[in-house]
DSSP file (Angstrom, degrees, kcal/mol; ACC not computed):
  #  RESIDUE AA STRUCTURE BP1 BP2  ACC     N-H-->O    O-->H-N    N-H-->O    O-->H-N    TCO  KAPPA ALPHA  PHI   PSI    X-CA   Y-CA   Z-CA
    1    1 A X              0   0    0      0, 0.0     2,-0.5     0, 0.0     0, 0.0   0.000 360.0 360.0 360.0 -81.5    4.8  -20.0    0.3
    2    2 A X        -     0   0    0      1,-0.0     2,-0.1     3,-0.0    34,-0.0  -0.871 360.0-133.7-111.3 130.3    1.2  -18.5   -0.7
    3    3 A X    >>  -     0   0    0     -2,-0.5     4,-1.4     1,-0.1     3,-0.9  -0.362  34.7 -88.2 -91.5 163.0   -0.8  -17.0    2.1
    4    4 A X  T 34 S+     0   0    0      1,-0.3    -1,-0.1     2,-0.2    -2,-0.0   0.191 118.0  66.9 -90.5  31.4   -4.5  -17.9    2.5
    5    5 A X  T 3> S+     0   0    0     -2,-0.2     4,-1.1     3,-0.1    -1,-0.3   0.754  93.9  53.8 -53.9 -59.5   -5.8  -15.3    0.4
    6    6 A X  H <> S+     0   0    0     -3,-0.9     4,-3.1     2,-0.2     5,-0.2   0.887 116.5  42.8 -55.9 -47.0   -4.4  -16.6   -2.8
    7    7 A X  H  X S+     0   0    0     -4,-1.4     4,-2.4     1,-0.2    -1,-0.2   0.958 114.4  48.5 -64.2 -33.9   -6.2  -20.2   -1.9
    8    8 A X  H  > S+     0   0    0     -5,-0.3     4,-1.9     1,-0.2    -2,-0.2   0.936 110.4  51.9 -56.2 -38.7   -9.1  -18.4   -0.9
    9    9 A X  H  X S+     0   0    0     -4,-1.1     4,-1.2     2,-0.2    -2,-0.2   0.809 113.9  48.5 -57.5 -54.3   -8.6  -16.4   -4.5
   10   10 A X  H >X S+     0   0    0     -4,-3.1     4,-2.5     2,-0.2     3,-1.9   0.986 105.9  51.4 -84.8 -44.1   -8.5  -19.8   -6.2
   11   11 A X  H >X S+     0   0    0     -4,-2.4     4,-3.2     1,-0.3     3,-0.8   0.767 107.4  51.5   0.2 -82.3  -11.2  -21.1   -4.7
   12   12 A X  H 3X S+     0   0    0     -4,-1.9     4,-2.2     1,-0.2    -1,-0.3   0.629 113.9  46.7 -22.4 -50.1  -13.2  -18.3   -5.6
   13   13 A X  H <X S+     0   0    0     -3,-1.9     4,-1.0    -4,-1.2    -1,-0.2   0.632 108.3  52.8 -87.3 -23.2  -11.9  -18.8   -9.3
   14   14 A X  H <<>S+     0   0    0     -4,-2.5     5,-2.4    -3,-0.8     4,-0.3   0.733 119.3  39.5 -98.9 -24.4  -12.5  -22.6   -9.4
   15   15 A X  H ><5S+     0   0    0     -4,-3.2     3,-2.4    -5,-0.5    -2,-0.2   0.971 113.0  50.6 -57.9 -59.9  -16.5  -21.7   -8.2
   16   16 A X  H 3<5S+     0   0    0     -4,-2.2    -3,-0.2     1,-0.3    -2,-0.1   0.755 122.0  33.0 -50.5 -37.7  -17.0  -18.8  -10.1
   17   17 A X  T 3<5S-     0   0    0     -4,-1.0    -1,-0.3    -5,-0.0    -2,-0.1   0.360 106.1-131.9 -92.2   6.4  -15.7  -21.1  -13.7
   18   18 A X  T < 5 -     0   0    0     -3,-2.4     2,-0.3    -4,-0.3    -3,-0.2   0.903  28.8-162.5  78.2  77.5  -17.3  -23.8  -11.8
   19   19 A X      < -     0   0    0     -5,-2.4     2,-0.3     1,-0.1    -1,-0.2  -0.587  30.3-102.3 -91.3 152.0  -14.1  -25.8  -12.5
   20   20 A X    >   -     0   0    0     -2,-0.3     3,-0.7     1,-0.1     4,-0.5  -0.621  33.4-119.2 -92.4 142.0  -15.2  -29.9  -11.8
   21   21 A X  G >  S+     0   0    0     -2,-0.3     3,-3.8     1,-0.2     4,-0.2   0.916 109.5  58.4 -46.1 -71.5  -13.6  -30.9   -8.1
   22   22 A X  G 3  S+     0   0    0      1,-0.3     3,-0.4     2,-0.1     4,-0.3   0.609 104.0  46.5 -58.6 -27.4  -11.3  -33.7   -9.7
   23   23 A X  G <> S+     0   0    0     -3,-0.7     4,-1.7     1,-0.2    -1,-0.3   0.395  97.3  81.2 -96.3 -10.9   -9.4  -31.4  -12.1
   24   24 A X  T <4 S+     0   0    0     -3,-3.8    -1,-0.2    -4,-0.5     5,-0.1   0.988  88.5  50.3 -48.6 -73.1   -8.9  -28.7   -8.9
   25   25 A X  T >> S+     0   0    0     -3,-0.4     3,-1.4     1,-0.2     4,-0.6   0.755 110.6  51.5 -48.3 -58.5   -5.6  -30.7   -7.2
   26   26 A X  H >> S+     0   0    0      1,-0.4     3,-2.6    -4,-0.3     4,-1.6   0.894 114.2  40.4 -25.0 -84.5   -3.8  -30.7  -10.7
   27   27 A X  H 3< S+     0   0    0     -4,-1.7    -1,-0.4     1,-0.3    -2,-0.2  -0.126 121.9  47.6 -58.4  35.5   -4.3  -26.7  -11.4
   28   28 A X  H <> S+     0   0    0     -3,-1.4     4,-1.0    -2,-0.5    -1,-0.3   0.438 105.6  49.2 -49.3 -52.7   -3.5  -26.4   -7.9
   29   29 A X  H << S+     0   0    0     -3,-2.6     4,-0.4    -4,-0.6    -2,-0.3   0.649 125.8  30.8-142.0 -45.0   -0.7  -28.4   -8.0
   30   30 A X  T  X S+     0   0    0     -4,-1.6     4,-1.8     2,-0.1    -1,-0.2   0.774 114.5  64.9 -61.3 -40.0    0.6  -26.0  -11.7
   31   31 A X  H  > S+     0   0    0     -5,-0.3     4,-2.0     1,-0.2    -2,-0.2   0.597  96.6  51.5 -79.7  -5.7   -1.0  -23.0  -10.5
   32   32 A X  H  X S+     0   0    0     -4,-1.0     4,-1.7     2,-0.2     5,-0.2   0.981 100.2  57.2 -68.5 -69.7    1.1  -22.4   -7.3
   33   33 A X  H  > S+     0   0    0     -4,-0.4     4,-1.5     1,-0.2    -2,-0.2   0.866 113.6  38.4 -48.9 -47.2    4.1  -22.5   -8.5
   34   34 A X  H >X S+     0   0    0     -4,-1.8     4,-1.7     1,-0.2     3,-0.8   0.988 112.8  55.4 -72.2 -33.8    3.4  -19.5  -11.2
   35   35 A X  H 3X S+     0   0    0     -4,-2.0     4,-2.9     1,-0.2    -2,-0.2   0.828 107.2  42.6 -54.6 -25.2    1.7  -17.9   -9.0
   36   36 A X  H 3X S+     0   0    0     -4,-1.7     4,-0.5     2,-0.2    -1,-0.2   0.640 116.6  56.9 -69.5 -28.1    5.0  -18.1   -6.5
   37   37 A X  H <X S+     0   0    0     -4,-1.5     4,-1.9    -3,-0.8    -2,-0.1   0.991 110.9  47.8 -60.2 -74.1    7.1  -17.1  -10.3
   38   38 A X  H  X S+     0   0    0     -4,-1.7     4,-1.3     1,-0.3    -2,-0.2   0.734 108.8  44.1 -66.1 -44.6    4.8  -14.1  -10.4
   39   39 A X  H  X S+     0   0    0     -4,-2.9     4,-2.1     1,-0.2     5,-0.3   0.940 111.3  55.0 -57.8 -33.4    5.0  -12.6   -6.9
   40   40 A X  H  X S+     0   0    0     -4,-0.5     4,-3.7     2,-0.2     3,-0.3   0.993 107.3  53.8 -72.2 -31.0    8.7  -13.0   -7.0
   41   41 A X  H >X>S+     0   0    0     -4,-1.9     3,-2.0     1,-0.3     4,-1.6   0.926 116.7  38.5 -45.3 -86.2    8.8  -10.8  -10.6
   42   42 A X  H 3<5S+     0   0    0     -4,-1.3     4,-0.3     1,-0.3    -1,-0.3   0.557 105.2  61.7 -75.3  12.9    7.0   -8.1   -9.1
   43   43 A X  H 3X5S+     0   0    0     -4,-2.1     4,-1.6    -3,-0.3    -1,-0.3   0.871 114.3  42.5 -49.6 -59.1    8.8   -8.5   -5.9
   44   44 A X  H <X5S+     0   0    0     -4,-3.7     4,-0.9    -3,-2.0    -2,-0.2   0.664 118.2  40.4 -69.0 -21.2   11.9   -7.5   -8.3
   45   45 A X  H  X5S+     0   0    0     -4,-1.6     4,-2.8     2,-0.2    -1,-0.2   0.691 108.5  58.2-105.8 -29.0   10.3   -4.8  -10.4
   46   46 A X  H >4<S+     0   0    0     -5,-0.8     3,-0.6    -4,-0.3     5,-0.4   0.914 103.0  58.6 -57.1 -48.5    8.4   -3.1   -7.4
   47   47 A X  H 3X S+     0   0    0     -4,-1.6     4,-1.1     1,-0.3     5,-0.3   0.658 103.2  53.7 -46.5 -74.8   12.4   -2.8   -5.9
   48   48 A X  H >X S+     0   0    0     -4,-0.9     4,-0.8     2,-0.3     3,-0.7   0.703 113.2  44.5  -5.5 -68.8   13.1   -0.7   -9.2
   49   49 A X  H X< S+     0   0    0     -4,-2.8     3,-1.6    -3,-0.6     2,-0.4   0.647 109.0  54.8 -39.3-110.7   10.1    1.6   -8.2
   50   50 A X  H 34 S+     0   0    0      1,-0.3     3,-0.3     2,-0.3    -1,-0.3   0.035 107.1  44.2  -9.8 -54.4   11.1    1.7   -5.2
   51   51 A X  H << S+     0   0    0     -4,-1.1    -1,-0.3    -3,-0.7     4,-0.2   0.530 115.4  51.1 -74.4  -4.5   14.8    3.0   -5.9
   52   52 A X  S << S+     0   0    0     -3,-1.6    -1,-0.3    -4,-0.8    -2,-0.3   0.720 110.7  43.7-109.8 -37.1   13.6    5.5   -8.3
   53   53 A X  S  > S+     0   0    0     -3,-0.3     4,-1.0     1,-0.1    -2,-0.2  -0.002  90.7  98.8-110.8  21.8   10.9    7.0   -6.2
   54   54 A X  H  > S+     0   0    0     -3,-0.2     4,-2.0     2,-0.2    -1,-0.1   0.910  72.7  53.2 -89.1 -35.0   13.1    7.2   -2.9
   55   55 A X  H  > S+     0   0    0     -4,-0.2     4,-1.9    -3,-0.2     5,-0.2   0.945 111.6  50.1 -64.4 -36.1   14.4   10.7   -2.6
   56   56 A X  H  > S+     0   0    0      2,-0.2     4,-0.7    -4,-0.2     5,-0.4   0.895 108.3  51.8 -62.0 -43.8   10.6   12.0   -3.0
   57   57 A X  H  X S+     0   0    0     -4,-1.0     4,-2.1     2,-0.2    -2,-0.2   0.933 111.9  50.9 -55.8 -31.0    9.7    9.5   -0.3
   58   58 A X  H  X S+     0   0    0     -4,-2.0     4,-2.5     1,-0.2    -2,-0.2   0.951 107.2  50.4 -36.8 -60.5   12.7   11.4    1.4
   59   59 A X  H  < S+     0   0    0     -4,-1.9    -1,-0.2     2,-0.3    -2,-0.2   0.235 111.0  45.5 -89.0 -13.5   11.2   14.5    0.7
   60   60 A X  H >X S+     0   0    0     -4,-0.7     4,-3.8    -5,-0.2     3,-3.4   0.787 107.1  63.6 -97.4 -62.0    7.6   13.6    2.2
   61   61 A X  H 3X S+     0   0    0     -4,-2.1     4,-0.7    -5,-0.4    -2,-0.3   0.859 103.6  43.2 -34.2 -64.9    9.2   12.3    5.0
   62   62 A X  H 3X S+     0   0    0     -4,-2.5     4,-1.4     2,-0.2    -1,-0.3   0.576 114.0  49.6 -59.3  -7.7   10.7   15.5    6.0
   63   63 A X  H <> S+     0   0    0     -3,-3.4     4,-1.1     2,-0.2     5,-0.3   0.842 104.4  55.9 -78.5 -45.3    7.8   17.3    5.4
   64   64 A X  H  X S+     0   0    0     -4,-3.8     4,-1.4     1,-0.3    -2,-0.2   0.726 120.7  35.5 -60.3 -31.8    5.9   14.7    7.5
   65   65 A X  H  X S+     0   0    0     -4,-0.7     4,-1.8    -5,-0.2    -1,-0.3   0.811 113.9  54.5-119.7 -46.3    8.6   15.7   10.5
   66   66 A X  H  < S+     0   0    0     -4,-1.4    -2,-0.3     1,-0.2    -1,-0.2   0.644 107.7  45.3 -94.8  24.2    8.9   18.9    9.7
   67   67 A X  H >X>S+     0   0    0     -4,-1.1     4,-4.6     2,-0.1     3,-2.2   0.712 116.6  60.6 -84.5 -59.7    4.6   19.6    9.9
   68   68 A X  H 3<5S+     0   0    0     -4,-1.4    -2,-0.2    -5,-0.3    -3,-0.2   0.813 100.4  45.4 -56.0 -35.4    5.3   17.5   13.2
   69   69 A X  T 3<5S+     0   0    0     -4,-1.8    -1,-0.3     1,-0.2    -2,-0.1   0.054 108.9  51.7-102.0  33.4    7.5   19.7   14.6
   70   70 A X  T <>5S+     0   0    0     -3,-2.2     4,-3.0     2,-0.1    -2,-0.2   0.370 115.3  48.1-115.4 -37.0    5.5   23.0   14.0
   71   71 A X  T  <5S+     0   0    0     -4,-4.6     4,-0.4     1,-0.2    -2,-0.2   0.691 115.9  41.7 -70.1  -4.0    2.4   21.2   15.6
   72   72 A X  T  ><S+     0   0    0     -5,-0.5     4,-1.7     2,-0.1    -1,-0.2   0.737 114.3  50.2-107.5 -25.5    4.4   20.1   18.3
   73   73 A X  T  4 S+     0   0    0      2,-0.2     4,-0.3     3,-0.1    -2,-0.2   0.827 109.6  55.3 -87.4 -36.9    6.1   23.5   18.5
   74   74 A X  T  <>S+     0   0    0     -4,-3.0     5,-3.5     2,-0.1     6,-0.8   0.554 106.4  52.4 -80.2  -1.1    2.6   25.2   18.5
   75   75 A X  T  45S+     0   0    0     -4,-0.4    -2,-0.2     3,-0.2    -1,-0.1   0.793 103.8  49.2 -73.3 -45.6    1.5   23.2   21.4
   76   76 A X  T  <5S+     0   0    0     -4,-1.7    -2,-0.1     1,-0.2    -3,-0.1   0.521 110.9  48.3 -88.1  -5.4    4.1   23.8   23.8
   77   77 A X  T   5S-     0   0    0     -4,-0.3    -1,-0.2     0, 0.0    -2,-0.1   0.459 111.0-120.7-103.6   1.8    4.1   27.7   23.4
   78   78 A X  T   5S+     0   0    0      1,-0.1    -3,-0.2     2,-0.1    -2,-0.1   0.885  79.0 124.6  65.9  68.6   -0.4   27.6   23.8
   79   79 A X      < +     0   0    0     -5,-3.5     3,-0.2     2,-0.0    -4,-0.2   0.257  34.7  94.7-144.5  18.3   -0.6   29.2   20.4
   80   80 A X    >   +     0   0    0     -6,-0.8     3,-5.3     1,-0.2     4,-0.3   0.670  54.7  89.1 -37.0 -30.6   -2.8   26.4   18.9
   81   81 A X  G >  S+     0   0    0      1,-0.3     3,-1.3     2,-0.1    -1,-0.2   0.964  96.6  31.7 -53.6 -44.1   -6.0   28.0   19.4
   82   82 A X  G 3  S+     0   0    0      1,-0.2     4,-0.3    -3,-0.2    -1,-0.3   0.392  90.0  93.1-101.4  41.0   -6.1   30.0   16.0
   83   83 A X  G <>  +     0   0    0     -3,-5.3     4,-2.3     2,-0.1    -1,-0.2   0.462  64.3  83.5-104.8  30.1   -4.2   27.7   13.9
   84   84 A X  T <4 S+     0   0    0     -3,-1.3     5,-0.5    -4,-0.3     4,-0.2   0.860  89.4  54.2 -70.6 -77.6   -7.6   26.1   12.9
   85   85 A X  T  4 S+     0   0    0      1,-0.2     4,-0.4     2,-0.2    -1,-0.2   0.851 108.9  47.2 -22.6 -32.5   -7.9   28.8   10.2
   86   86 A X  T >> S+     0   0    0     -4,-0.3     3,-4.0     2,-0.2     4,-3.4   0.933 110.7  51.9 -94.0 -53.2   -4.7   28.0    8.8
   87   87 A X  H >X S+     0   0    0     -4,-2.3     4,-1.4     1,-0.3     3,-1.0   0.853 106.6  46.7 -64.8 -72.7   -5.3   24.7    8.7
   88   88 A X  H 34 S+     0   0    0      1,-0.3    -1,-0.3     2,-0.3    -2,-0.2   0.541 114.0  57.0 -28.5  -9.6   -8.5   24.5    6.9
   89   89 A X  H X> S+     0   0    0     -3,-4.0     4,-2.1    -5,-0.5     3,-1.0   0.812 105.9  42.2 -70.0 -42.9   -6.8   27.0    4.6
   90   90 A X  H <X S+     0   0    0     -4,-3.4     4,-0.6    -3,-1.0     3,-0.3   0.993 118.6  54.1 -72.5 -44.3   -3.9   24.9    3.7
   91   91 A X  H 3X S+     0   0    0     -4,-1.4     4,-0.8    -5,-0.3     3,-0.3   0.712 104.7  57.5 -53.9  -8.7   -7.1   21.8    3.5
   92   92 A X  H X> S+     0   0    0     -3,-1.0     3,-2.8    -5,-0.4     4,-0.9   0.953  94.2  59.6 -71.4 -51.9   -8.9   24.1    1.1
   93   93 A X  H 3< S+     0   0    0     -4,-2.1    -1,-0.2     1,-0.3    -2,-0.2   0.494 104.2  53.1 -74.9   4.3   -6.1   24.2   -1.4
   94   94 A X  H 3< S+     0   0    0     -4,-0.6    -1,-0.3    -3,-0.3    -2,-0.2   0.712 105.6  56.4 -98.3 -14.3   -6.4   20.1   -1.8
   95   95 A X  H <<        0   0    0     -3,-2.8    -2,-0.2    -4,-0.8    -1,-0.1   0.753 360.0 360.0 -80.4  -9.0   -9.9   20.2   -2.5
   96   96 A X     <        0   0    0     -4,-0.9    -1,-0.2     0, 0.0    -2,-0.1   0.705 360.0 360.0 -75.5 360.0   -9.8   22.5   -5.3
């Protein structure tokens, strides 16, 4: 159900408002269940993201492969040595 972060999380929230021990089990015992409400909501809205930002995940992805297979391409012909220069160009152009 709630993984032992979230108890750890109330915990944390019943020191810090230095809620009195009997009155814990009770909000425990309400607070689970919304909290259980609330993951499943944004369980549902991240899947919205999610389908809406998948052809750019696509689109990284193939970048991500096709990066791989120019490093991979520059390995096996020994024509890494001077692609340090290139890369630290293309690294320049995120720092600006």
């Amino acid at each position: 159900m709630l993984s032992t972060d979230n108890i750890c999380l109330f915990h944390q929230i019943f020191e810090h408002f230095r809620v009195p021990r009997e009155v814990r089990p009770g909000l425990l015992f309400v607070g689970t269940p919304f909290m259980m409400l609330m993951r499943y909501l944004l369980f549902f809205a991240m899947k919205g993201i999610y389908e809406s930002i998948r052809p750019m995940m696509f689109a990284i992805g193939l970048f991500c492969a096709y990066q791989g297979g120019i490093v991979l391409w520059l390995t096996m012909t020994g024509q890494s040595e001077g692609t340090a220069l290139r890369v630290s160009r293309i690294q320049a152009l995120f720092y600006l």
